[in-house]
C-alpha positions in Angstrom: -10.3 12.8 6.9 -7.0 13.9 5.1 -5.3 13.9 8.9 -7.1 10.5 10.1 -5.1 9.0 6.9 -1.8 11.0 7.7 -2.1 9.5 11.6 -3.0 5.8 10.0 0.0 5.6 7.7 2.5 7.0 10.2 1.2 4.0 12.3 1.7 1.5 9.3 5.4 3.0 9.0 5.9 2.5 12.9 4.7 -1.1 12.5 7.1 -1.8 10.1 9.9 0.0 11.7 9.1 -1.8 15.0 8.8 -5.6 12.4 12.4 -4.7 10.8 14.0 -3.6 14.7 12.7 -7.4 15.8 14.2 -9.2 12.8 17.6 -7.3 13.4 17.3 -7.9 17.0 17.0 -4.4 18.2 14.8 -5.7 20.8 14.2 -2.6 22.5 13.8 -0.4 19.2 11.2 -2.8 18.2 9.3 -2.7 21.3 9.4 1.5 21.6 8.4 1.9 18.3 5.2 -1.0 18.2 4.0 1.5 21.3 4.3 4.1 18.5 2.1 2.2 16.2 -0.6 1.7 18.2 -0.5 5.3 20.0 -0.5 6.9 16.4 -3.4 4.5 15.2 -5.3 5.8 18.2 -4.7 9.2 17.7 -6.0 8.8 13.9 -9.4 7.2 15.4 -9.6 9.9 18.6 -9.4 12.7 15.2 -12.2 11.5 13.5 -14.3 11.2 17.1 -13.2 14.1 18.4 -12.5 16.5 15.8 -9.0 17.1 17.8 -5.8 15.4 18.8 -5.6 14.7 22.1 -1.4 14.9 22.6 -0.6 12.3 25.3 1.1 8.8 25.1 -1.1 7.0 27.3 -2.4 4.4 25.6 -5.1 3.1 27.8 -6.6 6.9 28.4 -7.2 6.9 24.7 -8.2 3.5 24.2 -10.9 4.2 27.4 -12.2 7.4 25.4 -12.5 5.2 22.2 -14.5 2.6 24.1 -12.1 -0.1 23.0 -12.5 -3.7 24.4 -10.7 -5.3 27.6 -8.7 -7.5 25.5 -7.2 -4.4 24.1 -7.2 -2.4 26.8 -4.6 -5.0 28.7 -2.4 -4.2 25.2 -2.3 -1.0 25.6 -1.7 -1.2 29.2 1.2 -3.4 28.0 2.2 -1.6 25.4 2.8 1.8 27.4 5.8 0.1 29.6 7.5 0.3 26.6 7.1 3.9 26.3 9.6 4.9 28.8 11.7 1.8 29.3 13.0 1.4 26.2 14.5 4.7 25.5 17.1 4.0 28.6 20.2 2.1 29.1 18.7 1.5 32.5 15.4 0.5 31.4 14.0 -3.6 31.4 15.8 -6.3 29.0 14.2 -6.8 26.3 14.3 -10.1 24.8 12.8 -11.6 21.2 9.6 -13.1 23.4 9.1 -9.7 24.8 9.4 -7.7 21.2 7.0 -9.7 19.1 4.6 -9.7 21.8 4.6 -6.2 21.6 4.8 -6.1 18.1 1.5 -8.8 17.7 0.0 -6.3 20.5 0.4 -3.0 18.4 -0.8 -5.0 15.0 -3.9 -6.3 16.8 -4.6 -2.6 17.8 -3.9 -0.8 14.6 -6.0 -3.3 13.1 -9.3 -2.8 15.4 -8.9 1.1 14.7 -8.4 0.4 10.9 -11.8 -1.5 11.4 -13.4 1.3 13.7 -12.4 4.0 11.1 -14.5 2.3 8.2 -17.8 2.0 10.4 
C-alpha cells in the first residue's frame, strides 16, 4: 500500500504543478503535466489491482484494464494528446480553454481513483 500512496501523492504534486503552469500561462506545461496526474493516479490504482506497475503512458489502456467509465475514458483519450504534443515546439497551440480543460479532466480522474482506492 506504501507504493499505491507514493504513486497518489506524485499525482497530487502533478496536479498542482499542472494548476500553477495554467495560472502563469504556461499553457502547454500545464496541459503535459495534468496527463501526468492522471497517468500517475492510474498507475497507483493498476498497483493495488495488479500487484505490478504496468510502465506505459497510455492512458486509455490503463483506464480499460481498471474498468473505468466512458465518461472517463473520453478523458483519458483527451488527455493522452497532451502527452506528446506538448513537449515540442512543433506541437498544437495551446490556449487557457485548452489547459483547464485538461486540467478539470486530470482532477476528475485522480479523483475517481482516489475513490476506487478506498473501496
Amino acid at each position: 500500500m506504501e507504493e499505491v500512496k507514493a504513486w497518489l501523492e506524485k499525482a497530487e504534486e502533478d496536479l498542482v504543478t499542472a494548476k500553477v503552469n495554467l495560472e502563469n500561462k504556461r499553457y502547454d506545461a500545464a496541459a503535459f503535466f495534468a496527463h501526468q496526474a492522471a497517468e500517475k493516479a492510474l498507475k497507483a490504482l493498476y498497483i493495488l489491482r495488479f500487484k505490478k506497475l504496468w510502465k506505459t503512458h497510455d492512458l486509455v489502456a490503463l483506464l480499460v484494464k481498471l474498468k473505468g467509465g466512458k465518461r472517463l475514458l473520453r478523458f483519458c483519450d483527451e488527455l493522452n494528446r497532451h502527452y506528446i504534443e506538448t513537449r515540442y515546439p512543433t506541437g498544437a497551440e495551446y490556449t487557457e480553454r485548452i489547459a483547464a480543460k485538461a486540467v478539470r479532466m486530470a482532477e476528475r480522474v485522480v479523483r475517481w481513483v482516489k475513490r476506487s482506492v478506498k473501496e
